[in-house]
C-alpha atoms as a printed R data frame, in Angstrom:
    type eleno elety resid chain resno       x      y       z
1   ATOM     1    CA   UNK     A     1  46.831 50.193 -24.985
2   ATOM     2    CA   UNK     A     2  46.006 51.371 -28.448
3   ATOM     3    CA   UNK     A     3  43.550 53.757 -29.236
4   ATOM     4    CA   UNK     A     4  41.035 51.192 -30.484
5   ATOM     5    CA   UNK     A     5  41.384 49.252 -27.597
6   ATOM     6    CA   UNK     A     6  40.413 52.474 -25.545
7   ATOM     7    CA   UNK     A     7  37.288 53.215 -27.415
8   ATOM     8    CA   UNK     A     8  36.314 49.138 -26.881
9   ATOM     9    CA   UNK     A     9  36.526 49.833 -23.385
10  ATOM    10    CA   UNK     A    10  34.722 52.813 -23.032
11  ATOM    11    CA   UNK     A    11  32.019 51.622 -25.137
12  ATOM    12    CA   UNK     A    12  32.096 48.608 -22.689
13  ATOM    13    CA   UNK     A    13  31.931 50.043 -19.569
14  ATOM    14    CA   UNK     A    14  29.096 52.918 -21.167
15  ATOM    15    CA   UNK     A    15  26.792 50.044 -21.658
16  ATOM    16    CA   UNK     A    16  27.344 48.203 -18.126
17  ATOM    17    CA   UNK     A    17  26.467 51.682 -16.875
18  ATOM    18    CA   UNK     A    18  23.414 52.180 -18.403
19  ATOM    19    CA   UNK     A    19  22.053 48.625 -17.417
20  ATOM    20    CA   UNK     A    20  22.005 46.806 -21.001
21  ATOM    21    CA   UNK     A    21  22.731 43.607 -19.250
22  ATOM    22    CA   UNK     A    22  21.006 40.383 -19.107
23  ATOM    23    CA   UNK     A    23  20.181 41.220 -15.259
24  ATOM    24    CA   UNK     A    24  17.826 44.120 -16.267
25  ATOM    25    CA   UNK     A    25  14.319 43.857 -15.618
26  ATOM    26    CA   UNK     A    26  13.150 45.920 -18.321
27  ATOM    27    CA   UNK     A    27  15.444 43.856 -20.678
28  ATOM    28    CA   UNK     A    28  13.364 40.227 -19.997
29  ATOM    29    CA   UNK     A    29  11.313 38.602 -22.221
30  ATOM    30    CA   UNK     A    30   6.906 38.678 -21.637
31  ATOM    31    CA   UNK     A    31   6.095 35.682 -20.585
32  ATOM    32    CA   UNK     A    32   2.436 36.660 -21.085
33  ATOM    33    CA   UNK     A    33  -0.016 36.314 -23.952
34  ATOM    34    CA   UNK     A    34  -0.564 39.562 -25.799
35  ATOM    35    CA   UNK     A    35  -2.550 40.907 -29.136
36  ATOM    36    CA   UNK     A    36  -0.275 39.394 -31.171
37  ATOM    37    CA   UNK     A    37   0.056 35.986 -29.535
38  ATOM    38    CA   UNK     A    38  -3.888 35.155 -29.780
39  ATOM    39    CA   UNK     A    39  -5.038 36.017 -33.242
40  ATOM    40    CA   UNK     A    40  -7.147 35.219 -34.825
41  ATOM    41    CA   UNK     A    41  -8.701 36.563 -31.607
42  ATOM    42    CA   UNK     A    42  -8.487 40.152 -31.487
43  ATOM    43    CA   UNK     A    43  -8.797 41.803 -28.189
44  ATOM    44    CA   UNK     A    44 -10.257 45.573 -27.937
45  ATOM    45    CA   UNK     A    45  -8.504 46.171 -24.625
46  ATOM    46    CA   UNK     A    46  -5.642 44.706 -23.060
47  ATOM    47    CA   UNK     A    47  -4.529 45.555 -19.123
48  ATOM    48    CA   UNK     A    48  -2.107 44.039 -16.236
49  ATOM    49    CA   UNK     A    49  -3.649 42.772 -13.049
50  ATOM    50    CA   UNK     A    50  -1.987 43.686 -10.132
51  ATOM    51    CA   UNK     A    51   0.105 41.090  -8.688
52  ATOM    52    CA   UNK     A    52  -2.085 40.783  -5.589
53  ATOM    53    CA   UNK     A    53  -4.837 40.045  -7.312
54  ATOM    54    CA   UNK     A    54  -6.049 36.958  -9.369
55  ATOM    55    CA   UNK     A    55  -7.645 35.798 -12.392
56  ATOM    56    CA   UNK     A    56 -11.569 36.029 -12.318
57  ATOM    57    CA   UNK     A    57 -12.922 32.674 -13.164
58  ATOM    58    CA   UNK     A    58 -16.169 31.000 -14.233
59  ATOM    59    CA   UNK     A    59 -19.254 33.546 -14.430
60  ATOM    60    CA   UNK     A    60 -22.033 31.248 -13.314
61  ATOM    61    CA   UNK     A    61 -19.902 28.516 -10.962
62  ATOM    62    CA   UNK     A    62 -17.919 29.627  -8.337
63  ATOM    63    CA   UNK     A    63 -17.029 26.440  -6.844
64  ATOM    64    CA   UNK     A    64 -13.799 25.656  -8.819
65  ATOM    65    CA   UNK     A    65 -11.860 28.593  -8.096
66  ATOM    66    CA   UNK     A    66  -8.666 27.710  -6.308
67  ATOM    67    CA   UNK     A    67  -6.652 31.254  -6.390
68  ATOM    68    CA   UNK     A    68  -7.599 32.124  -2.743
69  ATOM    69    CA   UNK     A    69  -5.677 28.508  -2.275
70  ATOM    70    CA   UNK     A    70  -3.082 29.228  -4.364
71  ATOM    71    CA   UNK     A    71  -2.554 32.480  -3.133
72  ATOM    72    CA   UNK     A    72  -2.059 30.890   0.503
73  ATOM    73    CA   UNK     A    73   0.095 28.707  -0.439
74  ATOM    74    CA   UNK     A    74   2.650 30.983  -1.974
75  ATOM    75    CA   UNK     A    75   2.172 30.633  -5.356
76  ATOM    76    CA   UNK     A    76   2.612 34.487  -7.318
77  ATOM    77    CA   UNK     A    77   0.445 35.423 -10.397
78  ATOM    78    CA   UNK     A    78   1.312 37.663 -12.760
79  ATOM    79    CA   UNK     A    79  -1.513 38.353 -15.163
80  ATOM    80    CA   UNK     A    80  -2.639 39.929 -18.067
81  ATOM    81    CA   UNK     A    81  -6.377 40.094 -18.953
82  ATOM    82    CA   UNK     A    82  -7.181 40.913 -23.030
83  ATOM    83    CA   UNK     A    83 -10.837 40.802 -23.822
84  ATOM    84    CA   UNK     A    84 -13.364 41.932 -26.843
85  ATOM    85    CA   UNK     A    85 -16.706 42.734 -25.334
86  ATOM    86    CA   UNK     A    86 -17.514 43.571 -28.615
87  ATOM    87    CA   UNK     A    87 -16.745 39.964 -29.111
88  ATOM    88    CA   UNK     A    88 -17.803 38.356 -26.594
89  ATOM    89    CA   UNK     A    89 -14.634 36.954 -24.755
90  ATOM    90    CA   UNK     A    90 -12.362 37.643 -22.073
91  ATOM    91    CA   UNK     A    91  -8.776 35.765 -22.019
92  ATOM    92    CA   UNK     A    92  -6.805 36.015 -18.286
93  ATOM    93    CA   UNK     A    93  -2.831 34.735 -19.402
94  ATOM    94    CA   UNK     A    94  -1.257 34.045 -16.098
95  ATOM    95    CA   UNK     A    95   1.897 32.694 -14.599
96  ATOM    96    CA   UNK     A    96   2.264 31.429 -11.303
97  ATOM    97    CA   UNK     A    97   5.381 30.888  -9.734
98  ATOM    98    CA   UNK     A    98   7.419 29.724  -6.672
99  ATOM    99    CA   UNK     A    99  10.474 29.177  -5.453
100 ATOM   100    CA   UNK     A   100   9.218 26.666  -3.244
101 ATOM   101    CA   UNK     A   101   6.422 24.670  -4.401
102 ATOM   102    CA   UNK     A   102   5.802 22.116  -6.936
103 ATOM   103    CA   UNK     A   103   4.311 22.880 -10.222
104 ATOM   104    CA   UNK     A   104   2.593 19.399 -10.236
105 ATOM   105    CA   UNK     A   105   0.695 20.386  -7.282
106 ATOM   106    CA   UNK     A   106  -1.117 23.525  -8.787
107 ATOM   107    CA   UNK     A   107  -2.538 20.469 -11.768
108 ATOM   108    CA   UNK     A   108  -3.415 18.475  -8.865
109 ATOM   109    CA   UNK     A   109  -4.720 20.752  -6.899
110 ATOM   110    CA   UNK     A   110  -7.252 22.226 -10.027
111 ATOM   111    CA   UNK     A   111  -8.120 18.529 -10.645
112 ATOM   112    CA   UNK     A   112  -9.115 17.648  -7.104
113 ATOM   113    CA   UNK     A   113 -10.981 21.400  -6.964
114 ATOM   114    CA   UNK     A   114 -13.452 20.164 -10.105
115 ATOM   115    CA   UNK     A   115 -13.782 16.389  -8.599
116 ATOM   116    CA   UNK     A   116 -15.022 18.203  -5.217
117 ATOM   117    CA   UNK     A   117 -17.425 20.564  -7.090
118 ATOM   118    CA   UNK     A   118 -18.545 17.914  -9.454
119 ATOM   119    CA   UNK     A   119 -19.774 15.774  -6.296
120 ATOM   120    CA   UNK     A   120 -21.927 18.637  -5.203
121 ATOM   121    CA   UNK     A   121 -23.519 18.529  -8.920
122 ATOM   122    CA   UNK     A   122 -22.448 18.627 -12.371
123 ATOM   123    CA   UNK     A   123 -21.046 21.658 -12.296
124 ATOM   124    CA   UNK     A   124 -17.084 21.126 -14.839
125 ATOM   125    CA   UNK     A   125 -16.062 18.883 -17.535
126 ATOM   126    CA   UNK     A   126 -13.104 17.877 -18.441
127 ATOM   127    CA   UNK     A   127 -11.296 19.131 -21.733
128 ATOM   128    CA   UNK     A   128  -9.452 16.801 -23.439
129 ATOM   129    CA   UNK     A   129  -6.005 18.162 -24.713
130 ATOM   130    CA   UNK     A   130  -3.797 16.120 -27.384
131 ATOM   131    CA   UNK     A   131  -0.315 17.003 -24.951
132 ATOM   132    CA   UNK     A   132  -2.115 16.033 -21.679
133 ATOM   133    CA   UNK     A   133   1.207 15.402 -20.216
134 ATOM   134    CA   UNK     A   134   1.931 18.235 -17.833
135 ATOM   135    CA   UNK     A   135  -1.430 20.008 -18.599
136 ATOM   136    CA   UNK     A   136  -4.785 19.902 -17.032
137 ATOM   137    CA   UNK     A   137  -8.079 21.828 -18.693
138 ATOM   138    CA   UNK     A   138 -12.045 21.884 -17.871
139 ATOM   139    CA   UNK     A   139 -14.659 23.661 -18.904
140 ATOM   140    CA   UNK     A   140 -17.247 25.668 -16.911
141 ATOM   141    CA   UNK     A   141 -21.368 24.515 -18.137
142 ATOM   142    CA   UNK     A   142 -24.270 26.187 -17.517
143 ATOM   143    CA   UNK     A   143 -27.396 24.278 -16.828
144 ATOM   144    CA   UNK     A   144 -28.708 25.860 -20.405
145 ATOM   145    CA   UNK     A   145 -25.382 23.651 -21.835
146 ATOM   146    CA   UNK     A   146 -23.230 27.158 -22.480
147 ATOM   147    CA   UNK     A   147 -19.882 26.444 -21.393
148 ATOM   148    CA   UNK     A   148 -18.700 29.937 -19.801
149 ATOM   149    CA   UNK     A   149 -15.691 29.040 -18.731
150 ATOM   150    CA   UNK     A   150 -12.615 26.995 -19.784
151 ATOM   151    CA   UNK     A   151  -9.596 27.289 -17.590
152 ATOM   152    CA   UNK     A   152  -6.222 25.235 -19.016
153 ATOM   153    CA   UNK     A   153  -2.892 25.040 -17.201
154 ATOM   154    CA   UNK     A   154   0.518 23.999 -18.167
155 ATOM   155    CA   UNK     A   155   3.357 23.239 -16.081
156 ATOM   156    CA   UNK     A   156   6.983 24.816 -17.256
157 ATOM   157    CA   UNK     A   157   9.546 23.494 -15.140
158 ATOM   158    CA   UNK     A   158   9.593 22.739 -11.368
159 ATOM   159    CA   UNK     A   159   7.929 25.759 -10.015
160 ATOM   160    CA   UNK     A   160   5.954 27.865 -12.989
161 ATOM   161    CA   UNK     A   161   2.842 27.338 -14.034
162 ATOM   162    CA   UNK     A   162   0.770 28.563 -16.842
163 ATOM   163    CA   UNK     A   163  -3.075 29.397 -16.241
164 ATOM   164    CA   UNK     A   164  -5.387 30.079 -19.224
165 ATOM   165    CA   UNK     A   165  -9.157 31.226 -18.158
166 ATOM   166    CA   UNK     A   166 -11.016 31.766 -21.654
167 ATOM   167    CA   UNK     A   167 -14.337 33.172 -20.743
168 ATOM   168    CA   UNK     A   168 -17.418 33.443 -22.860
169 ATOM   169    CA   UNK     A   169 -19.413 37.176 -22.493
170 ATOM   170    CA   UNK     A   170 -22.710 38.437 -22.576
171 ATOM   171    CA   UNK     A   171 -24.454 34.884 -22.382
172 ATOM   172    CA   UNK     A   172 -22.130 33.710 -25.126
173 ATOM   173    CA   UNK     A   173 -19.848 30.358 -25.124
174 ATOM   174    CA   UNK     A   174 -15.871 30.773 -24.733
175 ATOM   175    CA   UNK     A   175 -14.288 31.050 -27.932
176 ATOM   176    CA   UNK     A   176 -12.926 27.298 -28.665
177 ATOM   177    CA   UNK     A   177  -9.158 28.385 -28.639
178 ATOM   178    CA   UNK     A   178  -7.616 26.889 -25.627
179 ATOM   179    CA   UNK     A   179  -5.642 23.883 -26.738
180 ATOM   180    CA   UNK     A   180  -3.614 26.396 -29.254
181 ATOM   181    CA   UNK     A   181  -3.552 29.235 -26.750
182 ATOM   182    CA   UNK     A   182  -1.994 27.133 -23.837
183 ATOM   183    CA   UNK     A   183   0.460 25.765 -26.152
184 ATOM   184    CA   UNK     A   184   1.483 29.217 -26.973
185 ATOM   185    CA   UNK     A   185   1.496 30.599 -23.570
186 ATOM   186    CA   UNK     A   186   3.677 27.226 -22.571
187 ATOM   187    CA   UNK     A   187   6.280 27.920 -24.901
188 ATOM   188    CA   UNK     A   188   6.316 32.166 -24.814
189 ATOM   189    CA   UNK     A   189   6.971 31.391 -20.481
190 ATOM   190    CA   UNK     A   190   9.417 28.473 -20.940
């Protein structure tokens, strides 16, 4: 073997060793929303859930929270939650996944969550998005008429989800930013 055909080699075999593959985890792309991916929003602090935990949902409602359900039935969450309190708004960028379940079923599931709640009273409206195929959205409203809460979801594939939950602080209305945001988290965890 010539000696440029050693140095290939070693070069090779220096950067299997020291995990520059396509296999490493540190290597794989965010799938989450971060600073950069919600301007012109511009979040003061940005921080990871654990994995255990979930999303915090609608401040005055609790009735159309479905983690607890999700959770149950398998589905994993990775999260992210970037707020500005200075602002106003919190933004939880999720991803669910399974290797298992449908991702149809977590759209279903939200949409027969807000049909229950909505029987009890008016509690969630739905949000109207121009791609409505493979996404479901509603909104959170306050008897004052705020809406608090708007939680969007996308499928990607067979068994990942995307879950958007764009809350409004301080007795302020969420920031009218989901249709672009769940497009953007779609396409950042296809």
């Amino acid at each position: 073997m010539r000696r440029d055909g050693w140095a290939a080699a070693v070069v090779a075999l220096l950067l299997l060793s020291t995990g520059c593959s396509d296999d490493d985890p540190e290597k794989k792309p965010d799938v989450l929303l971060d600073s950069s991916d919600v301007s012109p929003l511009q979040p003061s602090m940005v921080d990871s859930i654990p994995e255990s935990g979930s999303p915090a949902g609608t401040q005055y409602w609790s009735c159309g929270e479905n983690e607890g359900l999700l959770i149950e039935d398998g589905w994993k969450f990775k999260i992210r939650d970037l707020r500005n309190t200075d602002d106003d708004w919190a933004l939880y960028s999720a991803v669910l996944t399974s290797d298992d379940l449908s991702s149809e079923d977590v759209l279903d599931s939200a949409r027969e969550q807000v049909e229950a709640c909505n029987k009890e009273k008016p509690m969630y409206e739905d949000v109207v998005l121009r791609d409505d195929e493979g996404t479901y959205a509603y909104r959170s409203v306050t008897p004052d008429g705020r809406v608090d809460t708007v939680r969007a979801y996308a499928t990607v594939g067979d068994h990942r989800v995307v879950q958007l939950t764009l809350l409004g602080l301080n007795g302020k209305s969420a920031p009218d930013e989901i249709e672009r945001l769940l497009g953007v988290a779609a396409d950042k965890a296809d």
